[in-house]
N, C-alpha and C positions, 0 to 999 in steps of 0.2 A: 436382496434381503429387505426386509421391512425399514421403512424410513419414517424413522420416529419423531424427527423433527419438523414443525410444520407451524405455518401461521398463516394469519386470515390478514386482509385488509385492515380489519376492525383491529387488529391487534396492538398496532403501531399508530403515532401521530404524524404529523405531517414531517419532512425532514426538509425542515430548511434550507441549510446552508446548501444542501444537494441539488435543492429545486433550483438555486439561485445560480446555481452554478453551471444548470441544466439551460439556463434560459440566455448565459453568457458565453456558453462555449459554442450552443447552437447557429453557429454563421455560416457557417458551410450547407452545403445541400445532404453531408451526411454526420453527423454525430455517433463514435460508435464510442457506444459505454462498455467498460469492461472491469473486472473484478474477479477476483475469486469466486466458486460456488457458495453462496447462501450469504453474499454480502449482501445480500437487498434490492438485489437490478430489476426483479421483476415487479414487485411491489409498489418500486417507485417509478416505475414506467405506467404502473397504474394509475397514481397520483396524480398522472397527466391529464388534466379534465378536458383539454383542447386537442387533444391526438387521437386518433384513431387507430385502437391497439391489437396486434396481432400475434398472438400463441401460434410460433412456428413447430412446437410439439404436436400441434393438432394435424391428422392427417384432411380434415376440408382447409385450413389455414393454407396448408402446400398444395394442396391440387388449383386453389385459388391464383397462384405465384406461377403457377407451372408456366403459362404465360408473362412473361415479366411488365412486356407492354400494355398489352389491356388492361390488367394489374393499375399499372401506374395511371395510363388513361382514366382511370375512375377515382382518381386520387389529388387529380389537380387541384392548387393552391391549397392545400390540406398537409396537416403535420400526422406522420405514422410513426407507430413502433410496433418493428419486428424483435419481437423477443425471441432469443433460445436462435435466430438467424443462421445456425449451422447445421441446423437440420436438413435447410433446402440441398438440392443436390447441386446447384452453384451459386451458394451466397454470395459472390463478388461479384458475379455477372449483373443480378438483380440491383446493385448496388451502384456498379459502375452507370448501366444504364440509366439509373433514376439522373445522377450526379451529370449525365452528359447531354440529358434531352429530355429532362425533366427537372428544370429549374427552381422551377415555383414549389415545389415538392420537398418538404423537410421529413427526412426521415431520421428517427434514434433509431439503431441498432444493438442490440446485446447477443453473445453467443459463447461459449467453450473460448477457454484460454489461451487454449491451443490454435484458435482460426485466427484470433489476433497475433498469435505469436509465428505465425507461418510466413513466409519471406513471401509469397505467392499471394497472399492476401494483401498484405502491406505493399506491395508493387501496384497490384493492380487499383489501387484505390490512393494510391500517392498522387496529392496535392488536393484529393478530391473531398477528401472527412476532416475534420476534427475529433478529437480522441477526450474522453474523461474516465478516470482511473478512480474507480466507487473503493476506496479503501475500507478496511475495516473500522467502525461507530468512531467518531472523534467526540470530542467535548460537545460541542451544538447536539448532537446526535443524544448525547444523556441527558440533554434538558429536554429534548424533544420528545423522547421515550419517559420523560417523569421520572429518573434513578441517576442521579448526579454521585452516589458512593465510587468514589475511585477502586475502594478494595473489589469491589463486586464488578466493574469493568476490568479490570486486570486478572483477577481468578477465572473469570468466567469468559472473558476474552469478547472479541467486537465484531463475530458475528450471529445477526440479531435475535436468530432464534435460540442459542446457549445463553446468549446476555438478559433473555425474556425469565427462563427460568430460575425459580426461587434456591431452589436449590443443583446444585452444581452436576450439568450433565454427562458423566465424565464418560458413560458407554459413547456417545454421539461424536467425542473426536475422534474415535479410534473407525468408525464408520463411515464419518467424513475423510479420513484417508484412504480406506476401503473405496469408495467412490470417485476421486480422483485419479486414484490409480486407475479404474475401468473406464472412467468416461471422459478424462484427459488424457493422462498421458500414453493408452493405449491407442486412441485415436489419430495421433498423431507420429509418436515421437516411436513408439510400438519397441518399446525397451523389451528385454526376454526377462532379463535376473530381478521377478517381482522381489522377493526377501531381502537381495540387496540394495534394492530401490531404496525398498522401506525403514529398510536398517539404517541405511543415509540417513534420510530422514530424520528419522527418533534421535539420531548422535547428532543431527545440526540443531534439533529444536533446544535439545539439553545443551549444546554447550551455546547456545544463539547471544549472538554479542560478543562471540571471542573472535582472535587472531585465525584464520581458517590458513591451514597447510593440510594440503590432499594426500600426502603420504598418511597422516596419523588416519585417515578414514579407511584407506586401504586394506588392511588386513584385517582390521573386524568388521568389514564388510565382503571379503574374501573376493575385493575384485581387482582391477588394477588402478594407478593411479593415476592415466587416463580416460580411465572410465567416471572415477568421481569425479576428475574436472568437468566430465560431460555431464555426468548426475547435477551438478550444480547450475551448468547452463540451462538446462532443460528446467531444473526449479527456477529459477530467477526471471526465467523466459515467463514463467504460469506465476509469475509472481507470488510463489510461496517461500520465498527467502528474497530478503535484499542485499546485494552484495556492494557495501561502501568499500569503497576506495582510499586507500592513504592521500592527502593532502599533500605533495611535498614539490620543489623545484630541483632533485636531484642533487640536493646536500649530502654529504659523507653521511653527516649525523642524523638524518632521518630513516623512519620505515617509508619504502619506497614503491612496493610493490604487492607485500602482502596484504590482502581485505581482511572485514570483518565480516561476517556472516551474521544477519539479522532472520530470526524466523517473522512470520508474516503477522503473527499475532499471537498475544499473551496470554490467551488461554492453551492456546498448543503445546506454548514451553511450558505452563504451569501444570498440564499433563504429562507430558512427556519428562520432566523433572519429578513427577512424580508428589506435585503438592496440591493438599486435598485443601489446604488453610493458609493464609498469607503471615507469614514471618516478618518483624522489623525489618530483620537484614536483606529480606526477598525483594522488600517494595524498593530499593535505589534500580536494579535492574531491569527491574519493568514499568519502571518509570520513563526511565532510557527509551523503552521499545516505544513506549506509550507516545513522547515527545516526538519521537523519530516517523512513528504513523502522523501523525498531526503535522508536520513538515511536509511530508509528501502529499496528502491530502491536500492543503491549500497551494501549494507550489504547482502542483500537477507536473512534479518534474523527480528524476532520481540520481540529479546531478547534488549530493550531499557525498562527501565525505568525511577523513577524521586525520588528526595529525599523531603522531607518536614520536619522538625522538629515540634513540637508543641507549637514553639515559632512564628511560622511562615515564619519562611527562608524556602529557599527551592532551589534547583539548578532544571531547567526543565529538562534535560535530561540527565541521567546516564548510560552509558557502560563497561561492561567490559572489562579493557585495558592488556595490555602485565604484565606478571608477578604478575597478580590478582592485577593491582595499576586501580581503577575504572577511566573511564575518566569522569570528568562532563563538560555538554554543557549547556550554557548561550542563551537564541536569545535574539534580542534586532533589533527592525525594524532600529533604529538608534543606531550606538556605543556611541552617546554623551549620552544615557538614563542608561549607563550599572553601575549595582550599584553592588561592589566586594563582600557583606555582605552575599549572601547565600555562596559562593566561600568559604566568611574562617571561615561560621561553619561548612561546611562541610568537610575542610579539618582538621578542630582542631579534627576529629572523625574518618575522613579513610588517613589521611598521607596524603604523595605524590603521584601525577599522573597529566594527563593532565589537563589542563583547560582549554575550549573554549568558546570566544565570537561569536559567528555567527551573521551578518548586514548584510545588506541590502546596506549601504552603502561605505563599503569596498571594494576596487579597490585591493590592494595589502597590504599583510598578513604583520605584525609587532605583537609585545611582549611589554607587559607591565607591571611591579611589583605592586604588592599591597601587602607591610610588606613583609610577608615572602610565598607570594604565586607569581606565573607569568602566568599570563594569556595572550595566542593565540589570538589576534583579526584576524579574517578573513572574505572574503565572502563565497558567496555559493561554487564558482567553486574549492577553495581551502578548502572547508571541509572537508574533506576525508584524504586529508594529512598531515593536523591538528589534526584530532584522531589519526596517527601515531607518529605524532613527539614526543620526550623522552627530548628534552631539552637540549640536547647536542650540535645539529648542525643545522641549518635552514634546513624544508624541502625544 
């Protein structure tokens, strides 16, 4: 079908944080960036003023590859990027070889979800790449783009060509899952029951952020419930859902085993919910989602969880902090709603360690006691340095 969504170079400024990140993770002889479709991979592989860039959609691009050596011979001491890399007929091979006898040779990579997600791929290229995960637009990414409005980030969600437009493109997510389905997860994963793929789908984006149990998916997707557990693997694999894990040491009183289900980004749920306009009451959950992108963004990691007792406390986001003391993180779209109660059962159970509030509307970071706990109030841009801090000296 027609693809309505589109941007130019000129459209976009330069993305910082991305480059910065491009130029710190680049130590290996391979760099494979990966993302979603239409987070930005290609545009900002353009950005690259020092690389010599290559559209593997092109059919001269792959007749050029066809040979991998030669290829690479003409490339010495020179940085590349093969974008779209899954087109060739063995991207690992081209890869492995640069990484083996072509050292001087830095190549980025971008390709399908699905060839990063392939055990076959990741075998053959272990120990050999470093990995960076282009998440959907964080905070750096609004000021970069000139639109610092959080409501229009979160309606309109953080990928860039929906986040560009003024007004809300609600035909283009339902085409962007139209598309995944054909050029992902058919590619690989080669599901048959498209409807009840999709029908997953629409039920996780709407209910994203809850308790996930695979039986309630099962029957209004009319499939069984291990097939949704596999529905799910196969999402989390292509990173269109994040599946956090319970926090817990195997106490009576905790949830121990059930996740939460996060869809990938807040324009999806605010489709697939069905909202044209943001609600007071809307903004604390996509606020959630919002913090929880911004976490894995700079972490580069998906080792976040959350704790829940079976009293029903619960802190939403749990990390591992310095010296095994967990950090736990609070959102709250506003600091005035912040209630300390999951904060100190959780702490009567794991000791000391951080604690964070993250707002929305926080300007500049301050501490506040509650009994014998202190919790970090912050905003977004100071999140980061609020999971480091120990309490001793203001970050």
């Amino acid at each position: 079908g027609r693809v309505l969504f589109t941007m130019t170079t000129e459209t976009i400024k330069t993305r910082t944080f991305w480059l910065e990140k491009i130029q710190k993770e680049w130590q290996r002889s391979i760099l494979w960036l990966s993302g979603v479709r239409r987070t930005g991979k290609t545009l900002l592989c353009k950005s690259l003023s020092d690389a010599d860039y290559y559209d593997c959609e092109l059919p001269s691009a792959r007749r050029m590859m066809e040979d991998p050596e030669s290829f690479l011979k003409g490339h010495r001491r020179r940085r590349i990027v093969l974008d779209e890399i899954h087109r060739l007929g063995n991207p690992s091979e081209l890869l492995k070889i640069a990484a083996d006898h072509y050292p001087d040779i830095r190549i980025l990579a971008t390709g399908s979800s699905t060839l990063g997600a392939s055990a076959r791929f990741r075998d053959t290229l272990a120990g050999r790449k470093s990995d960076l995960w282009l998440a959907p637009m964080i905070k750096n990414d609004l000021e970069d783009f000139g639109n610092t409005n959080l409501h229009h980030r979160l309606l309109h969600g953080g990928l860039p060509p929906f986040f560009l437009e003024k007004t809300l493109p609600e035909q283009w997510f339902q085409e962007w899952i139209e598309a995944y389905w054909a050029k992902d997860i058919q590619e690989l994963f080669r599901l048959e029951r498209r409807h009840a793929f999709q029908r997953f789908v629409e039920l996780l984006m709407a209910q994203s952020g809850g308790i996930f149990e695979a039986t309630r998916f099962a029957r209004p997707c009319e499939v069984s419930r291990p097939t949704i557990t596999n529905y799910l693997a196969v999402l989390e694999a292509t990173y269109l859902v994040h599946v956090v894990r319970p926090f817990s040491t195997h106490r009576a009183t905790e949830i121990v085993s059930a996740p939460r289900v996060y869809g990938f980004d807040t324009g999806f749920i605010c489709y697939f919910r069905g909202w044209d306009r943001l609600r007071q009451d809307d903004l604390g959950t996509l606020w959630e989602h919002f913090v929880l992108n911004e976490i894995y963004a700079h972490l580069q990691s998906r080792h976040v969880r959350y704790w829940r007792n079976k009293r029903g406390l619960e802190v939403d986001f749990v990390i591992a902090g310095r010296k095994g003391k967990p950090v736990a993180i609070e959102c709250k779209w506003s600091a005035a709603h912040f209630d300390p109660a999951g904060l100190h059962a959780f702490r009567k159970s794991y000791g000391s360690g951080n604690n964070v509030l993250v707002a929305s509307d926080i300007e500049k970071p301050y501490s506040r006691t509650y009994g014998d706990i202190e919790v970090r109030f912050v905003g977004l841009k100071d999140l980061m340095k609020a999971l480091a801090y120990d309490g001793s000296t203001p970050p």
